[in-house]
N, C-alpha and C positions, 0 to 999 in steps of 0.2 A: 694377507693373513692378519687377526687381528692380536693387539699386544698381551703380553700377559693377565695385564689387567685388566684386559676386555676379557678375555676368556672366565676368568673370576669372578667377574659384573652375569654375565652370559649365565655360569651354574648356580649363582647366587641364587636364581631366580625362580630354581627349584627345589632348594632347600630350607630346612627349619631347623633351629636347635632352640634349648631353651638357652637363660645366662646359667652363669657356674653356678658350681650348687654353692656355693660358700654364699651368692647372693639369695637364691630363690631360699636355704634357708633361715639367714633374715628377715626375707619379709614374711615366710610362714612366722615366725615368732611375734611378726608387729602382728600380723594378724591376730595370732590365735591370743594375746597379749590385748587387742581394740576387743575382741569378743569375749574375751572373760568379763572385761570395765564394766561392758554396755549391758550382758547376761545379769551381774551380781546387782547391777544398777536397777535393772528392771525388775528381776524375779531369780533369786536363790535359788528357785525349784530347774527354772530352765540353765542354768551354769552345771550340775550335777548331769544333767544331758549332756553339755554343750563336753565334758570330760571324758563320757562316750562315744561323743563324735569324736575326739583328737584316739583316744584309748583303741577304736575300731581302726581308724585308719593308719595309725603304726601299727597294729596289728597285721595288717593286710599288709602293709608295704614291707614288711620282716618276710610272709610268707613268700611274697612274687620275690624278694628275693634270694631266698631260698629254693624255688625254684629253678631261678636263673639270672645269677649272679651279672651276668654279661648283658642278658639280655635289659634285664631292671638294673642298673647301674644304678648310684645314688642319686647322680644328677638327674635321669628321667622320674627315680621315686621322688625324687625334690618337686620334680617339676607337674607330678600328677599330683601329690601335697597342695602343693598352691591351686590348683586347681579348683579340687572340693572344697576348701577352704575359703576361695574369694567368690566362690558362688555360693556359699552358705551365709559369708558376712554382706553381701549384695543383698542376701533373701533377709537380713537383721535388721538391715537399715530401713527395707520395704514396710516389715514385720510392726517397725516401730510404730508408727501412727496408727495403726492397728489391731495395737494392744494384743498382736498375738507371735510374740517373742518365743513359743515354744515349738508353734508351727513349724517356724523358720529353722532352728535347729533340726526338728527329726525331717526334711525334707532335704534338710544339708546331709543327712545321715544316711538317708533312703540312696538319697543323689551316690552318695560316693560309695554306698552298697552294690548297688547297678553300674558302675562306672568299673568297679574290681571285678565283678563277675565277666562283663563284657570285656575287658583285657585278659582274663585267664583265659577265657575258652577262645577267644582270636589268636589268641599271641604265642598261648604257647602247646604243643601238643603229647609231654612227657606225661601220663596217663598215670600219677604217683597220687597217692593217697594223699599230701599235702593240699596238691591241686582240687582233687576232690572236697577235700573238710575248706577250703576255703571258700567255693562257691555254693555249697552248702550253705555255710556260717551266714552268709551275705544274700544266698536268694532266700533264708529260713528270718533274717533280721526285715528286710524290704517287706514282706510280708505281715508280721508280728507288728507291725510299727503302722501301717495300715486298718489292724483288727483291735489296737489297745485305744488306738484315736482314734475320735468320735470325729471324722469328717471325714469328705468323700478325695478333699486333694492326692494326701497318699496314694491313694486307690490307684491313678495315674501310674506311678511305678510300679505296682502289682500288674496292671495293665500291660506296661513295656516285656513284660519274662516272657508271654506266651507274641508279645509280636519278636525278640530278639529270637524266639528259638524258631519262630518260621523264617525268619530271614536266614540263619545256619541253615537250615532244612532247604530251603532254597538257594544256597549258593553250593551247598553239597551238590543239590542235582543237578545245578548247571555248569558245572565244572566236570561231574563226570558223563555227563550228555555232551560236552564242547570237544573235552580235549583226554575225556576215558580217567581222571584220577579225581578223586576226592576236594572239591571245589577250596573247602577248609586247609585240606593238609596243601594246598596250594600255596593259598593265600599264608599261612603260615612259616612257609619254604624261604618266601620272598622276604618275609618282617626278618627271618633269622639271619638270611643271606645282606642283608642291608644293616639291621641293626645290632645283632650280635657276630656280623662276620663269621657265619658258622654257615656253609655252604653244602653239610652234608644231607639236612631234610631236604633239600630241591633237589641234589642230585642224586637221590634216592629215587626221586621220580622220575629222572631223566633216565634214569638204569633201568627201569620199568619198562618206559615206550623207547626206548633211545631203539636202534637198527643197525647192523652191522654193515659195512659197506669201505670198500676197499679206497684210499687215497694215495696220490702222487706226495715225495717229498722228494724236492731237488737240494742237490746240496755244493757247494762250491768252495772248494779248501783251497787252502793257499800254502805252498809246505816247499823246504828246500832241500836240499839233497837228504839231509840225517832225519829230518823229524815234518810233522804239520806244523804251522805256525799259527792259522788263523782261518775262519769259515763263514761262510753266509752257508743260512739253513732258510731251506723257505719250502714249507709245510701247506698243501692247498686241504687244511683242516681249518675252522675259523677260531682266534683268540680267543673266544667270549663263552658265554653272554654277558657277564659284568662279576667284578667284584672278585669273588676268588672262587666262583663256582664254574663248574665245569673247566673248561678250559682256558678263563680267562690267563691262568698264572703259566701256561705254555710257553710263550717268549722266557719266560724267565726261569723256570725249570730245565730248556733245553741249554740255555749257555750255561748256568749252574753246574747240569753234573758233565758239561762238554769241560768245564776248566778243571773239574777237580779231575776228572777221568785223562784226562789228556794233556791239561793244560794251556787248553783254546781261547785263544780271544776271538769270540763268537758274535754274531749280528745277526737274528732274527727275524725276517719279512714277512709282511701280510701275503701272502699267498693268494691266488682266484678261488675265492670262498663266504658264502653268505654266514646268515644264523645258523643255515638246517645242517650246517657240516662243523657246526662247536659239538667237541667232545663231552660226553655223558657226567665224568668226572675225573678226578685228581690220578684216579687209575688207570684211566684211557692215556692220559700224558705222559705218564711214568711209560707205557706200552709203544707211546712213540719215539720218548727217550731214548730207550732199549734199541729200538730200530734205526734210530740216527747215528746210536755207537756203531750198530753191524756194521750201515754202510759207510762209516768213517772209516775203516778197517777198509771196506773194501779200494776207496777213494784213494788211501795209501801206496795202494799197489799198483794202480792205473798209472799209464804213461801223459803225462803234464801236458795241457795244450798253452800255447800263446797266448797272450794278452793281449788284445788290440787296445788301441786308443780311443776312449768312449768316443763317442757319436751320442746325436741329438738330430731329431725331425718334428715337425712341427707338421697338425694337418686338422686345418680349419680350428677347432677346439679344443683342440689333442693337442698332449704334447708328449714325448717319448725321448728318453735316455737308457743306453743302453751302452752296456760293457762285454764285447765280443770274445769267445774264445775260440781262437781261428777262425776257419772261414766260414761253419757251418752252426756253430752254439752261440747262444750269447746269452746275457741276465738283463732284463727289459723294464724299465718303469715306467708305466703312465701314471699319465694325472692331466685334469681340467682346473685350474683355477679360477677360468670365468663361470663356469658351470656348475662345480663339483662332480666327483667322483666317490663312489662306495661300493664294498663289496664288489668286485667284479665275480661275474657268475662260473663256475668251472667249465661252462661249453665253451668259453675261450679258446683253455691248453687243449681240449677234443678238436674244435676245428682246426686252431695250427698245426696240431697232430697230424691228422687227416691230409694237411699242404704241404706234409715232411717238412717242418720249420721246427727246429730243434731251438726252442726259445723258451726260457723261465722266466715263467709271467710274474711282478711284484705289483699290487696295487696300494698305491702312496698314498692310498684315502685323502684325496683332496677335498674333503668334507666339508669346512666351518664355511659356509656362506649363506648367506640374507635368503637368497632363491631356495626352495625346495630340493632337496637333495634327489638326485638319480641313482637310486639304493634298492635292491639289487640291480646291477649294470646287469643286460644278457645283451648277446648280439644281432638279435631282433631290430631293438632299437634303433634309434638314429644317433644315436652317443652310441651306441657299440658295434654299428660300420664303419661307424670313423674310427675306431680306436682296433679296427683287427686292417681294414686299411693302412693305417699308422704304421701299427708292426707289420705289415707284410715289405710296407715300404722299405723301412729300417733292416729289416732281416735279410732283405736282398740287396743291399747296396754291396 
């Protein structure tokens, strides 16, 4: 397995952030501080622009966050700031030999008119008159600034409105042609659930298509003569899919209200369970909370079996640990670590079923490896003969 710090190198490599806003707005200030020098140096008339450009784009970044405080934090408004900015002072430097220093500004201005449009209408989908008067303000400026100047560059961003609104129009209809919802409020769903930690537009949509459909939840208390002590719960529902949507927050909502309700000290397991079995949302969990108290309740009353002495089997790739209770139950872990394991698929606990092997299946996600992952496991495969082999082995010793 590899060490923390590999793991940290490994996600790095998928992320972006900008620096702190205390730096990005510094350098806005050098900026906007090099572009007055070089404006008042050149031409009077274009600095009076250039106070338009800074005057629009706090403008715009007050409304996105008013909008959404969470989602436009200051550090991203800092960092979308520098943005129009250093491509406005790139197009000044250009501009200079030029002698057309005025260009440069309303192109900086166009630039970051288009730039706030195409962030309101991606980013965010709260349908408030704010949202509207802003991309308004900004597709009515991008326009005006093309018809008051006498040349054809502008025109260009006039240009981008009707390609930006075919590309909307086209990820609309291939979103509800793929997967039946609105390609936008998709795409949408994800920016919230990623970047403002707000997981209820996606699982709005999941409540929409999500299907009802009955799951196993084993549960293994540990308790002494007066009271319970302690439970493994293992849910074949899946954690995820990320973040705190749907049911990624499961594990930690079920030992939560097991300690305050009970006062359990709980452990959680992945269960035999892909994507297609993550719950809808935060209400689906709360629904199976509910159902892990009943049968805790019931767990109380049942007569206590023995505890065997784990055991361990190994077979070819496979490996297996398991903790027997008498002679007929046990709680089972696989895992490959030459290989990897993911998701093991639910026709697992159906065929052990099927061979009377009273066996709760936990899958130890032995994932992080260089190789391609074996995600979802089913028992088709050749990693998943070996691994209902394994357990048959284990379960009949």
């Amino acid at each position: 397995m590899p060490s923390t710090r590999g793991l940290a190198e490994y996600y790095k490599r998928y992320s972006f952030s900008f620096p702190s806003t205390k730096r990005l707005m510094v350098l806005n200030a050098g900026l906007a501080l090099l572009q007055a020098i070089a404006t008042v140096l050149l031409c009077t008339e274009v600095f009076y622009y250039l106070i338009i450009f800074w005057a629009l784009n706090w403008f715009s970044m007050a409304f996105l966050y008013k909008i959404s405080p969470i989602l436009f934090s200051p550090r991203r408004l800092a960092g979308f700031l520098f943005t129009t900015s250093l491509y406005t002072s790139i197009l000044l430097v250009i501009s200079i030999p030029l002698r057309k220093p005025l260009l440069a500004v309303l192109l900086g201005l166009q630039f970051s008119a288009v730039l706030t449009c195409l962030v309101t209408i991606f980013l965010t989908s709260q349908r408030t008159s704010l949202r509207l008067c802003l991309i308004l303000i900004n597709t009515t400026l991008v326009v005006l600034i093309s018809v008051l100047y006498n040349t054809t560059l502008p025109l260009y961003y006039v240009l981008s409105l009707p390609i930006i609104t075919t590309t909307l129009l086209f990820i609309k209809k291939v979103g509800s042609r793929t997967v039946g919802v609105n390609g936008l409020d998709l795409f949408r769903g994800y920016v919230n659930a990623f970047l403002a930690d707000n997981p209820r537009p996606l699982e709005r949509i999941f409540e929409r298509r999500g299907i009802t459909v009955e799951k196993r939840i084993s549960i293994v208390l540990f308790k002494n003569d007066k009271k319970p002590l302690g439970c493994f719960i293992i849910p074949e529902v899946h954690p995820g899919p990320f973040r705190r949507v749907g049911g990624s927050s499961l594990p930690y909502i079920l030992s939560s209200e097991l300690r305050k309700g009970y006062g359990l000290i709980t452990m959680v397991f992945h269960g035999p369970s892909t994507h297609a079995e993550n719950p809808v949302s935060l209400s689906e969990c709360l629904k199976i909370s509910r159902q892990v108290s009943d049968l805790i309740n019931e767990c109380c009353l049942e007569k206590p079996e023995k505890v065997c002495s784990p055991v361990r089997r190994e077979s070819s790739v496979i490996e297996c640990f398991a903790i027997k209770f008498g002679k007929e139950k046990g709680l089972f872990f696989i895992d490959s670590f030459s290989e990897g394991l993911e998701d093991l698929s639910g026709e697992f606990t159906e065929i052990l079923q099927k061979r009377k092997l009273e066996v709760i299946l936990v899958d130890s996600h032995s994932s992080y490896i260089s190789s391609d992952l074996n995600r979802p496991l089913t028992p088709e495969t050749r990693l998943g003969k070996l691994v209902l082999k394994c357990l048959e082995d284990l379960a009949n010793l």
